[in-house]
N, C-alpha and C positions, 0 to 999 in steps of 0.2 A: 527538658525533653530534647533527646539530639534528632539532627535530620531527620534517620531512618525515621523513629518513632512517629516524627510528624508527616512524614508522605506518609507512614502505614497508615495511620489513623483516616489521612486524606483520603486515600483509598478505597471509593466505593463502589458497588456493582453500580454499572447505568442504567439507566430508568427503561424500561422497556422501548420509549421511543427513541432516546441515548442509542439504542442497541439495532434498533432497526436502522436509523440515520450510517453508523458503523459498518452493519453488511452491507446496503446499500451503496457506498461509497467504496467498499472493498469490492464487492460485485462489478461495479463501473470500471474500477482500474483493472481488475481481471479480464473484464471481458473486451476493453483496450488492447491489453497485452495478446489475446487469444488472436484478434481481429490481423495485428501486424504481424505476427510470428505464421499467420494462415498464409496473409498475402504474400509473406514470404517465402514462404515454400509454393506460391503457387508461380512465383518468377525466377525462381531460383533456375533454372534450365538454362534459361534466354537471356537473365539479367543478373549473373550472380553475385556483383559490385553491389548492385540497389540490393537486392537480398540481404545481403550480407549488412549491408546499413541499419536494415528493416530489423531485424535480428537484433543486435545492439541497437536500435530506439526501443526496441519489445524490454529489452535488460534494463535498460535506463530508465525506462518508464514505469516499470513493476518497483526497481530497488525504490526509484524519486517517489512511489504513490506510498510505499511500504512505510520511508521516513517520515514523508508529512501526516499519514493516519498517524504513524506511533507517535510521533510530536505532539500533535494534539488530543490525544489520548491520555498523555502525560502531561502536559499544559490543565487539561481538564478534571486531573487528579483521578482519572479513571484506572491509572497504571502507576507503580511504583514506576521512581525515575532510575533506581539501580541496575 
């Protein structure tokens, strides 16, 4: 059996609580990302250096949460790793 076939096979829907744990944890990083990208537009006027900071930790913190869910969703064999 090559690779592919055996991550497919690994490959299975997550158990319903698997699935809630998932958006719950996607929900968390989102509504991180929302919180800093708010506060950043709401100093952007008076502090546009931190803003702009604020801004790029909102990017850095979405892509960093996006990799560690999909890692471990592929770790978990929930997702093919191709």
């Amino acid at each position: 059996m090559d690779k592919t076939a055996i991550q497919s096979a690994r490959c299975v829907p997550p158990t319903p609580l698997a699935s809630a744990a998932i958006n719950l944890v996607a929900e968390r990083f989102q509504g991180v990302v929302e919180e800093l990208r708010r506060e950043a537009r709401r100093i952007e006027s008076y502090d546009p250096v931190t803003a702009l900071r604020l801004g790029d930790a909102a990017t850095a913190f979405c892509e960093t949460g996006t990799s560690i869910l999909q890692e471990w969703l592929i770790d978990t064999g929930t997702i093919p790793s191709h």
